[in-house]
TORKOL-4160 file (C-alpha; in steps of 0.2 Angstrom, whole numbers, padded with zeros to 4 digits, m for minus):
372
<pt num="1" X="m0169" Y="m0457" Z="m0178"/>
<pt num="2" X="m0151" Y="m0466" Z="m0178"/>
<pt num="3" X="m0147" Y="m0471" Z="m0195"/>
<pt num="4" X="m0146" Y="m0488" Z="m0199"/>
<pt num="5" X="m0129" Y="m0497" Z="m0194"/>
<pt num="6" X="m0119" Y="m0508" Z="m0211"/>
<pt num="7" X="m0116" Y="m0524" Z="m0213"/>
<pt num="8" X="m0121" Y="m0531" Z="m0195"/>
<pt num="9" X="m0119" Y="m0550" Z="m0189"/>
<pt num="10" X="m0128" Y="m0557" Z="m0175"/>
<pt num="11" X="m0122" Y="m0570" Z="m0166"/>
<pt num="12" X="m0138" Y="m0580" Z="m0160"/>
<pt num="13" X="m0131" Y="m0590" Z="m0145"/>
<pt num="14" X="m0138" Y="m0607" Z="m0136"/>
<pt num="15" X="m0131" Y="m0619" Z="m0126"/>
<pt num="16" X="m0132" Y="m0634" Z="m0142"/>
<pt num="17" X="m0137" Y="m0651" Z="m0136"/>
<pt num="18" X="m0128" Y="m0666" Z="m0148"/>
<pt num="19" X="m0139" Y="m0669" Z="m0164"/>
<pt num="20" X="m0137" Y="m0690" Z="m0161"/>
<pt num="21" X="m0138" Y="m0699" Z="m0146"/>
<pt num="22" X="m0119" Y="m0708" Z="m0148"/>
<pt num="23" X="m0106" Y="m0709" Z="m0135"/>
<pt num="24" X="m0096" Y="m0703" Z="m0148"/>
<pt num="25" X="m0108" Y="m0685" Z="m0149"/>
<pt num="26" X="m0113" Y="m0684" Z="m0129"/>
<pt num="27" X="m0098" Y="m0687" Z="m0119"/>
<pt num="28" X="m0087" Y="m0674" Z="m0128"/>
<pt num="29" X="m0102" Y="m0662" Z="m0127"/>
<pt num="30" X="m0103" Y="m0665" Z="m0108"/>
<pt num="31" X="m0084" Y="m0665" Z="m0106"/>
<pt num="32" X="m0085" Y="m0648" Z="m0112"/>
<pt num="33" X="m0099" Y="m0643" Z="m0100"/>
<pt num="34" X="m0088" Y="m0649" Z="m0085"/>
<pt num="35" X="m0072" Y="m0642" Z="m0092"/>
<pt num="36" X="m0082" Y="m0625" Z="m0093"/>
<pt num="37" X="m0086" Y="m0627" Z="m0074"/>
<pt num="38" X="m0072" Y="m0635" Z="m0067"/>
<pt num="39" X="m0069" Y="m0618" Z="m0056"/>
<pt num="40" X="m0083" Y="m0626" Z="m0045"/>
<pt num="41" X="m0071" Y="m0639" Z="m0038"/>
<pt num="42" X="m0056" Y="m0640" Z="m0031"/>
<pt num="43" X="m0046" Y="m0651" Z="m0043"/>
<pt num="44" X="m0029" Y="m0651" Z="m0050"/>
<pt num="45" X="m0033" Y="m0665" Z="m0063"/>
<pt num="46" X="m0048" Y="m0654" Z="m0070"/>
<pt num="47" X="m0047" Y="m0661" Z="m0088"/>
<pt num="48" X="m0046" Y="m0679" Z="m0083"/>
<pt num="49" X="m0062" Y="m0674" Z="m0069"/>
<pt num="50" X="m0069" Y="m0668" Z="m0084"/>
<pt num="51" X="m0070" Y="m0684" Z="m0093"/>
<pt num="52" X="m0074" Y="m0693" Z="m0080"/>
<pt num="53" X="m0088" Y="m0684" Z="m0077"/>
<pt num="54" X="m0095" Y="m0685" Z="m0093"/>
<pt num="55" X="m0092" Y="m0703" Z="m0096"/>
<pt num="56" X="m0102" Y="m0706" Z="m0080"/>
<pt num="57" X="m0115" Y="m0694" Z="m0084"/>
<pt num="58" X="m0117" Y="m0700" Z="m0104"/>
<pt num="59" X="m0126" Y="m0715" Z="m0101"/>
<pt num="60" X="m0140" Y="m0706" Z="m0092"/>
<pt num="61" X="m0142" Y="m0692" Z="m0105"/>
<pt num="62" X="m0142" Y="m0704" Z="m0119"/>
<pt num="63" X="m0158" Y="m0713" Z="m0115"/>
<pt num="64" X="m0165" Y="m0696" Z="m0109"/>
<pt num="65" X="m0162" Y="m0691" Z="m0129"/>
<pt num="66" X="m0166" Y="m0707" Z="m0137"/>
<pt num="67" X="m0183" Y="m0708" Z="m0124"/>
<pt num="68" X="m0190" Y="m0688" Z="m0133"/>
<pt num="69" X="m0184" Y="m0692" Z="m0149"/>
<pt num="70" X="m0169" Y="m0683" Z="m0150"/>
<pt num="71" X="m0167" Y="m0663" Z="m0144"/>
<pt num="72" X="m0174" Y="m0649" Z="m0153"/>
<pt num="73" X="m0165" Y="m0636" Z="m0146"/>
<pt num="74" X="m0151" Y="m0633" Z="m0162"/>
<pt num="75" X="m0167" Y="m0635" Z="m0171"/>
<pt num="76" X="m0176" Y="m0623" Z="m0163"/>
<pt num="77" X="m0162" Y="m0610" Z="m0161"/>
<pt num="78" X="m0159" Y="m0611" Z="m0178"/>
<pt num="79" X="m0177" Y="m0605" Z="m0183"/>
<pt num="80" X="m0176" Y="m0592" Z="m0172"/>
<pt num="81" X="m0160" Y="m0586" Z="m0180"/>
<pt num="82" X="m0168" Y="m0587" Z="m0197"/>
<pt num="83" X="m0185" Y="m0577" Z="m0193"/>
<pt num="84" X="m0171" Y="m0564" Z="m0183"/>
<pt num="85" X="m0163" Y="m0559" Z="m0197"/>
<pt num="86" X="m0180" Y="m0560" Z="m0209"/>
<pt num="87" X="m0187" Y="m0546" Z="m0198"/>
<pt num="88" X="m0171" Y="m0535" Z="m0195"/>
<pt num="89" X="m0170" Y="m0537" Z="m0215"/>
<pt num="90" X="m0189" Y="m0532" Z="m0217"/>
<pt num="91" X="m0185" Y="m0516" Z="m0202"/>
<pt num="92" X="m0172" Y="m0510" Z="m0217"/>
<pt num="93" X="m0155" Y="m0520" Z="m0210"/>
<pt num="94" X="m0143" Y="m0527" Z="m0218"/>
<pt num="95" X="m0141" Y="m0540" Z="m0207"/>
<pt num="96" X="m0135" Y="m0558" Z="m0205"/>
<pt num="97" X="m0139" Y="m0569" Z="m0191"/>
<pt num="98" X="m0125" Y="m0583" Z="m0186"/>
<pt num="99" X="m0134" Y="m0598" Z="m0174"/>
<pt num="100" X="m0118" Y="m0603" Z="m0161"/>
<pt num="101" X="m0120" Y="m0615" Z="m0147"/>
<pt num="102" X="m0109" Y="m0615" Z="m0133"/>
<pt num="103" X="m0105" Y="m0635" Z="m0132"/>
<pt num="104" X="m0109" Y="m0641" Z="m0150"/>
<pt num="105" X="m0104" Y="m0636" Z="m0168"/>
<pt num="106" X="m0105" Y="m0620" Z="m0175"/>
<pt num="107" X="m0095" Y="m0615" Z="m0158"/>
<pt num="108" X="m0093" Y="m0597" Z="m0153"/>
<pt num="109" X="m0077" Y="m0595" Z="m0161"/>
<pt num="110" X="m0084" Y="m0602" Z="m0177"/>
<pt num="111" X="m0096" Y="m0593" Z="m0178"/>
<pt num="112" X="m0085" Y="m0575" Z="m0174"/>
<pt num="113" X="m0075" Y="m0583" Z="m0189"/>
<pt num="114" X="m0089" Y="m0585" Z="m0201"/>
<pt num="115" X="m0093" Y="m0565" Z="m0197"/>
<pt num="116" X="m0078" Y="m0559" Z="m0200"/>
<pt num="117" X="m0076" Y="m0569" Z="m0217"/>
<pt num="118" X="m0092" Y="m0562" Z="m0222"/>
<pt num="119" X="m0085" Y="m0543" Z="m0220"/>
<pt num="120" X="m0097" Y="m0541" Z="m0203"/>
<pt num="121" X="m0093" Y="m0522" Z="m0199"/>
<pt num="122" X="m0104" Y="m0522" Z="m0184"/>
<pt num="123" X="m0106" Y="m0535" Z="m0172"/>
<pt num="124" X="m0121" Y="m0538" Z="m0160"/>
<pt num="125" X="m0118" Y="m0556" Z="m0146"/>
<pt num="126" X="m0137" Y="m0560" Z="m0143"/>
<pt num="127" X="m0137" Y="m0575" Z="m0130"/>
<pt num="128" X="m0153" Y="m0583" Z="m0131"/>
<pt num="129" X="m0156" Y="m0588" Z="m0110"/>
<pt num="130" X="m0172" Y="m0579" Z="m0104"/>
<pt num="131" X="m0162" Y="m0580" Z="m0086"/>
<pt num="132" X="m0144" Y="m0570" Z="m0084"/>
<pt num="133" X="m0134" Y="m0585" Z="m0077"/>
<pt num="134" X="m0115" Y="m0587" Z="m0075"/>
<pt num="135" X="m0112" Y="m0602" Z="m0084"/>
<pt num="136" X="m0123" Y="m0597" Z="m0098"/>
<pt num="137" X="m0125" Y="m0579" Z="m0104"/>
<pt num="138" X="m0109" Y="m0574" Z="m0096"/>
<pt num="139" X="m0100" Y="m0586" Z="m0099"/>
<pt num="140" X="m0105" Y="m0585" Z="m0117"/>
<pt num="141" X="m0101" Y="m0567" Z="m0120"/>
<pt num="142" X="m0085" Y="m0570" Z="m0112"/>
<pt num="143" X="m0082" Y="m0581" Z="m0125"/>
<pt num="144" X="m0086" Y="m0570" Z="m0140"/>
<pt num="145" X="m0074" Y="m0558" Z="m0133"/>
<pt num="146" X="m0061" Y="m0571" Z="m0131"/>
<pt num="147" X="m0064" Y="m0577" Z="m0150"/>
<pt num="148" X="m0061" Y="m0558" Z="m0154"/>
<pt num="149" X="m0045" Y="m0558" Z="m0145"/>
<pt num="150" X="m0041" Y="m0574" Z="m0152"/>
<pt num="151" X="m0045" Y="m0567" Z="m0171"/>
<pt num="152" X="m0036" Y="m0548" Z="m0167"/>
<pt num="153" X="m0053" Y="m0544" Z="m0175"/>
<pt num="154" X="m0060" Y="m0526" Z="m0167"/>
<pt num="155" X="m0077" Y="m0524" Z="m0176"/>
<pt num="156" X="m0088" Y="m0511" Z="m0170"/>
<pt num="157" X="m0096" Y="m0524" Z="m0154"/>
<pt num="158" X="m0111" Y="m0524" Z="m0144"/>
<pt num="159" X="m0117" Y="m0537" Z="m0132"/>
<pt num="160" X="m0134" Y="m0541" Z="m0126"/>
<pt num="161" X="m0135" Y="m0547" Z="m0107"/>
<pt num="162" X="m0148" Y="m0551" Z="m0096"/>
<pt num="163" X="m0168" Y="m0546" Z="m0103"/>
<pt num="164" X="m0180" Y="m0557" Z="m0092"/>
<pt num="165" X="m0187" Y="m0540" Z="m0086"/>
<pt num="166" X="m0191" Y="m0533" Z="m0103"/>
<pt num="167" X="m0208" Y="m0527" Z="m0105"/>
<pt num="168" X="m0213" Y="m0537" Z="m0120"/>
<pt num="169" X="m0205" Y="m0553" Z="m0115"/>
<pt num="170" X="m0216" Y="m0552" Z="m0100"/>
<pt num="171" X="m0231" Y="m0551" Z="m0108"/>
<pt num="172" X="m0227" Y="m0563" Z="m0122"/>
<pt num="173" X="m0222" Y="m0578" Z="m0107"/>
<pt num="174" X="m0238" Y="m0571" Z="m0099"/>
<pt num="175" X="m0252" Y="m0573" Z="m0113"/>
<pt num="176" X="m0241" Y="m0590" Z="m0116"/>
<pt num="177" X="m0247" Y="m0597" Z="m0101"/>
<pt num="178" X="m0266" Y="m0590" Z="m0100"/>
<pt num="179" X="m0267" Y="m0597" Z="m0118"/>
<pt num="180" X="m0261" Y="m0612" Z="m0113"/>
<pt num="181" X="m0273" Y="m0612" Z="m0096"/>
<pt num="182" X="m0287" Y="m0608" Z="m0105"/>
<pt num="183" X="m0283" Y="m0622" Z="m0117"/>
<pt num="184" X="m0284" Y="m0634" Z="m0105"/>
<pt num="185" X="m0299" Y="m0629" Z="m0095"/>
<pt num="186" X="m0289" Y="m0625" Z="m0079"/>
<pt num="187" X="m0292" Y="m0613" Z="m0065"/>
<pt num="188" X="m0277" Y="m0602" Z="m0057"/>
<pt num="189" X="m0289" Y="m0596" Z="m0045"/>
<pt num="190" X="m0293" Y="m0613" Z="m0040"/>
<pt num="191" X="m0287" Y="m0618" Z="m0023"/>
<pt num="192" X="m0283" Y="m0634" Z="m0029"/>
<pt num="193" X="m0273" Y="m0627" Z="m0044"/>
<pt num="194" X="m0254" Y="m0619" Z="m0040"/>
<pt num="195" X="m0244" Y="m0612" Z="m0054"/>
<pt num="196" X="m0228" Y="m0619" Z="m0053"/>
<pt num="197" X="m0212" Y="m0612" Z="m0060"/>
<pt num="198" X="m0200" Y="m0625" Z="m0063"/>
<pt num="199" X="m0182" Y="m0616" Z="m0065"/>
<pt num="200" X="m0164" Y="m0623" Z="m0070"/>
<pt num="201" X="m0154" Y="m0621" Z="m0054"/>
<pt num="202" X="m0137" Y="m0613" Z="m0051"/>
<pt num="203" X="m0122" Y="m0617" Z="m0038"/>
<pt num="204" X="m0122" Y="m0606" Z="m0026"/>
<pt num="205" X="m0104" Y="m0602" Z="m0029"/>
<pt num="206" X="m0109" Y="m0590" Z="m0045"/>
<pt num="207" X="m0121" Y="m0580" Z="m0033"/>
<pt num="208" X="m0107" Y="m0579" Z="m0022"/>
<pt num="209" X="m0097" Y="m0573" Z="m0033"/>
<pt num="210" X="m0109" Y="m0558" Z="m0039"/>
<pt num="211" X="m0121" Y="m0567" Z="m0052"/>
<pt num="212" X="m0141" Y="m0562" Z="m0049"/>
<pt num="213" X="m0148" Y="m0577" Z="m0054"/>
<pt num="214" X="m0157" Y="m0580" Z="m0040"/>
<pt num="215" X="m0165" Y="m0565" Z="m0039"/>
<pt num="216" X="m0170" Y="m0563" Z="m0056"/>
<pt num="217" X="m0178" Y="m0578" Z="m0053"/>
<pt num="218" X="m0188" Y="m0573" Z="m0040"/>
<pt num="219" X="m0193" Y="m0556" Z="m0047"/>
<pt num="220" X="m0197" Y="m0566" Z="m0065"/>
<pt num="221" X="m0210" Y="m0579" Z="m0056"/>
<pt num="222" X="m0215" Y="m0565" Z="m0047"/>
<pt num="223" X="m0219" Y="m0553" Z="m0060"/>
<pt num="224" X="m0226" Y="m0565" Z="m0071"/>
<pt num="225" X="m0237" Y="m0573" Z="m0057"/>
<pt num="226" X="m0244" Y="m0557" Z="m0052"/>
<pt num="227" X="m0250" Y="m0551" Z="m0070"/>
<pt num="228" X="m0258" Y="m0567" Z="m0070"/>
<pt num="229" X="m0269" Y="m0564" Z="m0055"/>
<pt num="230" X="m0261" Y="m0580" Z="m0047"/>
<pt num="231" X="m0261" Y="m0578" Z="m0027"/>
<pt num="232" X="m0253" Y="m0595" Z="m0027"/>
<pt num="233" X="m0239" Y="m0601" Z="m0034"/>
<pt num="234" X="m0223" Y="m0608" Z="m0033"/>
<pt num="235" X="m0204" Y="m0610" Z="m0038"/>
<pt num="236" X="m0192" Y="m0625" Z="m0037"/>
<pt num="237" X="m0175" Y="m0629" Z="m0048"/>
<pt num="238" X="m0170" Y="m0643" Z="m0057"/>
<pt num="239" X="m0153" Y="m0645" Z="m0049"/>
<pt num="240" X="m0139" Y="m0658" Z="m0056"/>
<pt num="241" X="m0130" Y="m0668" Z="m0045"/>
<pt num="242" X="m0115" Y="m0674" Z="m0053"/>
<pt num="243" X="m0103" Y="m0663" Z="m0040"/>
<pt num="244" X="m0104" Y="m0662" Z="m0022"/>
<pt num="245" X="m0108" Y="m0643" Z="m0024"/>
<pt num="246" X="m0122" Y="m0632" Z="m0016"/>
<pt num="247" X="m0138" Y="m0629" Z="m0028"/>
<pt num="248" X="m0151" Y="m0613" Z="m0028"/>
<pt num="249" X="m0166" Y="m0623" Z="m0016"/>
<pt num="250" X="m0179" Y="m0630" Z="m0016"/>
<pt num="251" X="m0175" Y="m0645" Z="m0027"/>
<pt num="252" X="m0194" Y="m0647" Z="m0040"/>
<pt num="253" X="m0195" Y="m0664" Z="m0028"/>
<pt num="254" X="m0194" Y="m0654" Z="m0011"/>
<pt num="255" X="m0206" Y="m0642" Z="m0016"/>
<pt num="256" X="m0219" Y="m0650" Z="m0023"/>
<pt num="257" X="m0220" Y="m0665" Z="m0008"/>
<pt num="258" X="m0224" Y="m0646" Z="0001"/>
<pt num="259" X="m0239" Y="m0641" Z="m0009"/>
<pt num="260" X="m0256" Y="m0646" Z="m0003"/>
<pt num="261" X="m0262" Y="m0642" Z="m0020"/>
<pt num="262" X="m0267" Y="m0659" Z="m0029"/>
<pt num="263" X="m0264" Y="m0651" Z="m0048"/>
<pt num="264" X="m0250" Y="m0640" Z="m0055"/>
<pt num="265" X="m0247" Y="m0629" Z="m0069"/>
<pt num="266" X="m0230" Y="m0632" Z="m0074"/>
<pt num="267" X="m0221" Y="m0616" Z="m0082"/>
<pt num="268" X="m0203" Y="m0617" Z="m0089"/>
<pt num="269" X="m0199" Y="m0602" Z="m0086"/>
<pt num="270" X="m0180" Y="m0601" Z="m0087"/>
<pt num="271" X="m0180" Y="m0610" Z="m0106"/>
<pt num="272" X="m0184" Y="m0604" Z="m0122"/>
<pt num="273" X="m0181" Y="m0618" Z="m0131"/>
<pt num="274" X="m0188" Y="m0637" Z="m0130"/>
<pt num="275" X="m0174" Y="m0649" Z="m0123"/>
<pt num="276" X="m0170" Y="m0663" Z="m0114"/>
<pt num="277" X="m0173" Y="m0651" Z="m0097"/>
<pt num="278" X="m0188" Y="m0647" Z="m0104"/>
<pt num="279" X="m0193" Y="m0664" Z="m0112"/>
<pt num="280" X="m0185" Y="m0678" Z="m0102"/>
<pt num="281" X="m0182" Y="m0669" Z="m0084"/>
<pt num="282" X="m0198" Y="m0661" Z="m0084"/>
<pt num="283" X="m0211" Y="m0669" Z="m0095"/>
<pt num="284" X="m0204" Y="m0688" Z="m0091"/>
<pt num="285" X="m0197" Y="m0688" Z="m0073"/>
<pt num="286" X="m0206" Y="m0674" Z="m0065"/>
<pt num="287" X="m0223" Y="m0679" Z="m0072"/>
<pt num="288" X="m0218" Y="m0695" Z="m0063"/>
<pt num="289" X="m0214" Y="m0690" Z="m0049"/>
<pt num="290" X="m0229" Y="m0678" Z="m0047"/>
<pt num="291" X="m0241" Y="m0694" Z="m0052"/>
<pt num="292" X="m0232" Y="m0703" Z="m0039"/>
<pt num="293" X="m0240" Y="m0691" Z="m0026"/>
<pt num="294" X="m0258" Y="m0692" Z="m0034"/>
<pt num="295" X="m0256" Y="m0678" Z="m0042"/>
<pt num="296" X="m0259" Y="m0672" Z="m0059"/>
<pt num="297" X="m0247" Y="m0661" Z="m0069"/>
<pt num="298" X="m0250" Y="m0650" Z="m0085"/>
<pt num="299" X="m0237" Y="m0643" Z="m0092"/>
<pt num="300" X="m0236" Y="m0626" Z="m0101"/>
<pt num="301" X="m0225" Y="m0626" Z="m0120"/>
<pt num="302" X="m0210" Y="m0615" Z="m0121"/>
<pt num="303" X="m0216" Y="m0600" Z="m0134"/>
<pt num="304" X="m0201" Y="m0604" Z="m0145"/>
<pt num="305" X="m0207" Y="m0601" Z="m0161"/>
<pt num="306" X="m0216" Y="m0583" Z="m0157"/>
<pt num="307" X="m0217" Y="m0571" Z="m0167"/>
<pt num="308" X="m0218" Y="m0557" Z="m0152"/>
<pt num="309" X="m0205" Y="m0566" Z="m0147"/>
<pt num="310" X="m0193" Y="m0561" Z="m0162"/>
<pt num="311" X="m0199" Y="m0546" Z="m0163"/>
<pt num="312" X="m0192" Y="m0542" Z="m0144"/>
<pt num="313" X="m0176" Y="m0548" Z="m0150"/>
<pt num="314" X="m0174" Y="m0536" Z="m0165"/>
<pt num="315" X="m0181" Y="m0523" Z="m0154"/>
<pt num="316" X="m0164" Y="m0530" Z="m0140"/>
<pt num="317" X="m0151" Y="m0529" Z="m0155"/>
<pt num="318" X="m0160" Y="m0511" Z="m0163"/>
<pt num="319" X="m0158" Y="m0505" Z="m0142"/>
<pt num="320" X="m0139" Y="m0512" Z="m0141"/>
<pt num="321" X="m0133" Y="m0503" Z="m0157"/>
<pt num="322" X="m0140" Y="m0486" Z="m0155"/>
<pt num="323" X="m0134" Y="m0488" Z="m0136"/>
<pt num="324" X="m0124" Y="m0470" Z="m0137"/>
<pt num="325" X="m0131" Y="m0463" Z="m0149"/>
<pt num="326" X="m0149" Y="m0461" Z="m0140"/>
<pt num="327" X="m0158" Y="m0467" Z="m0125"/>
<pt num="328" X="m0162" Y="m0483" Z="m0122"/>
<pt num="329" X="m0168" Y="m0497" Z="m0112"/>
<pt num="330" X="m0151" Y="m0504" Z="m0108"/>
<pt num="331" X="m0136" Y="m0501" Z="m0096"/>
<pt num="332" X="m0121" Y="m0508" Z="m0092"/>
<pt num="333" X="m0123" Y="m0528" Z="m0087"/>
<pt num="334" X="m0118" Y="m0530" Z="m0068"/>
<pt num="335" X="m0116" Y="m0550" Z="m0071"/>
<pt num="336" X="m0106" Y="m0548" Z="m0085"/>
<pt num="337" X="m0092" Y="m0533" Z="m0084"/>
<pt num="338" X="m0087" Y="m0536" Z="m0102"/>
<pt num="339" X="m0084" Y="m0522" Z="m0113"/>
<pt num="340" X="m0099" Y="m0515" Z="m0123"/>
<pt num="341" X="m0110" Y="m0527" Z="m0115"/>
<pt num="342" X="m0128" Y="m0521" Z="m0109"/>
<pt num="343" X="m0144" Y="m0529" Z="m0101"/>
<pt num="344" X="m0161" Y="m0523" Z="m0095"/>
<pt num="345" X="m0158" Y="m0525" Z="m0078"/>
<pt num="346" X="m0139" Y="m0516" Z="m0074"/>
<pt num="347" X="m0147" Y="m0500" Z="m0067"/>
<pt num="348" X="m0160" Y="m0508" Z="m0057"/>
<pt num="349" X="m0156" Y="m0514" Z="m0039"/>
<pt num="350" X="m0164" Y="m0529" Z="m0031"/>
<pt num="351" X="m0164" Y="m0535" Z="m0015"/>
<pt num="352" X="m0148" Y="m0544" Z="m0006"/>
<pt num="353" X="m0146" Y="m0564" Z="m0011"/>
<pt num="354" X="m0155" Y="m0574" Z="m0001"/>
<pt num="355" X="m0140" Y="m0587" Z="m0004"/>
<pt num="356" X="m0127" Y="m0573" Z="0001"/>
<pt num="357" X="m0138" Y="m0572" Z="0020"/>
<pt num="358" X="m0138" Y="m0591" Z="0022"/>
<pt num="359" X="m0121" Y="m0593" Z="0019"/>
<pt num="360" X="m0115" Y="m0579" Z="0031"/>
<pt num="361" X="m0128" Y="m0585" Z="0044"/>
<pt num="362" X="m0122" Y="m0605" Z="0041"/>
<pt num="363" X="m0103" Y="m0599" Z="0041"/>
<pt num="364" X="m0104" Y="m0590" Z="0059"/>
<pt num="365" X="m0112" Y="m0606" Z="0068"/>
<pt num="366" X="m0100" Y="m0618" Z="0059"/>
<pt num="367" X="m0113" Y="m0627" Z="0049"/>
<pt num="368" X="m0109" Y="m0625" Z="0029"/>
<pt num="369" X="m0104" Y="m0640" Z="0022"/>
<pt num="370" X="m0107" Y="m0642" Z="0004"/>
<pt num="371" X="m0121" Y="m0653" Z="0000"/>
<pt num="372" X="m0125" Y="m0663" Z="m0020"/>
């Protein structure tokens, strides 16, 4: 058995969502987001894009946040820092968890800060996104490195990647969703039923550029529909629209005017928390346009506050650390080449993007245009 490590900090990362629905709170948390991005357009202006962006998009995502209420996501996260480092305390650690957001306060770097103020010896970046995606659990490692950089702090550093495919994750989203089904007196098997995955799209340009999004995707939906005995089912993305950008298809809209199945089981499966995608995209605009059709829609909650679910993430940082000193279950992260950083899936290969084809096939006959 590897002995325990010191003084360890984790850094508990999410993507934040503002705590008020101001003007003064949104449009700098979106100017962020588009600033992040600007790589996926062409523009020499890309701060002043960047506002512009945002003050266009603000208006929008205020009433989204005022209509649920506010977002629970910080709140959430926070919770699940709190019962992390409760049960790495009660496995023998001494351990400190730090919540950081990627677009709200505590920040990445603030968060780095705080560790290193706190005498961190060893320290573990634990992005909480179910999904490896570019502009998320990349790009948030990418900034704890660069907050290391920043602080010429060299701790002893490990970094969890991609862990959709993890055995007990698996099974935790599964029994989420029979629970749920069985809940609500619904039938998978029922030809009228389709389970649904409803998934936070990408541009194509990350998968382009080597991100698997897309195919973790399809193996998550897959793997989680099979172990559910559901012969049908389905996947669509919630895509944003704000550049004129290729998205991972079908659009949820596209998909479901397809389905011949009058009810759906809708599954977040890409989230972990409760948010406005969850709440206001899903739960408001997609139930309307789903009632639109005559159909019905029930929708599955995000297992947020499991405790199965924390225990997986102790059993991620335990993994990372003694990467070295013994087998585990992680290897080096394909999506994200960064120094010290491992996932679940870096060893495994997975079938070609489908994307990658398209593009290739549209490219030869002249026809890839970019589309919102």
């Amino acid at each position: 058995m590897t002995a325990l490590p010191g003084k360890t900090g984790v850094l508990v990362i999410n993507f934040g969502e503002p705590d008020e629905p101001t003007p003064g709170k949104v449009e700098p948390f979106l100017e962020r987001i588009f600033l992040q991005n600007a790589g996926l357009e062409a523009s020499q202006a890309a701060s002043e894009r960047a506002k512009q962006l945002a003050k266009d998009r603000a208006p929008g995502l205020i009433e989204e946040y005022r209509r649920i209420g506010g977002s629970p996501l910080n709140t959430q996260a926070m919770a699940q820092a709190e019962a992390l480092e409760a049960e790495l305390g009660e496995r023998g650690w001494d351990a400190k968890a730090y919540p950081a957001y990627q677009f709200t306060s505590p920040f990445v770097d603030e968060a780095v800060t705080s560790a290193r103020a706190d005498g961190v010896e060893r320290l573990v970046a634990l992005p909480v996104y179910p999904i490896c995606g570019q502009s998320t659990t990349v790009a948030a490692l990418e900034a704890v490195e660069a907050a290391l950089e920043a602080l010429e702090w060299a701790p002893a550093y490990a970094g969890v990647s991609g862990w959709h495919h993890g055995e007990a994750y698996v099974s935790m989203r599964v029994d989420n969703i029979r629970a749920f089904v069985a809940r609500e007196g619904l039938d998978l098997s029922d030809e009228d039923t389709v389970l649904y995955f409803s998934v936070h799209g990408t541009p194509i340009k990350y998968l382009d550029e080597g991100n698997r999004y897309d195919r973790y995707v399809e193996e998550q939906c897959r793997d989680v529909a099979l172990r559910l005995g559901a012969d049908r089912y389905a996947v669509g993305f919630q895509n944003h629209t704000n550049r004129r950008i290729e998205w991972t298809q079908p659009d949820n809209e596209a998909c479901i005017r397809e389905r011949a199945e009058r009810r759906l089981v809708v599954e977040p499966i890409s989230f972990m928390h409760e948010q406005s995608e969850t709440l206001a995209e899903i739960d408001h605009e997609l139930r309307e346009f789903i009632e639109s059709l005559g159909k019905e829609m029930h929708r599955v909650p995000v297992p947020h506050d499991s405790e199965r679910f924390i225990g997986f993430l102790a059993d991620l940082v335990s993994d990372v650390v003694a990467d070295g000193a013994e087998p585990t279950r992680l290897s080096p992260c394909r999506c994200a080449p960064l120094a010290g950083v491992r996932c679940t899936n870096g060893r495994r290969e997975l079938p070609p993007s489908a994307y990658a084809r398209t593009r290739r096939e549209r490219a030869s006959t002249g026809a890839d245009a970019p589309t919102g």
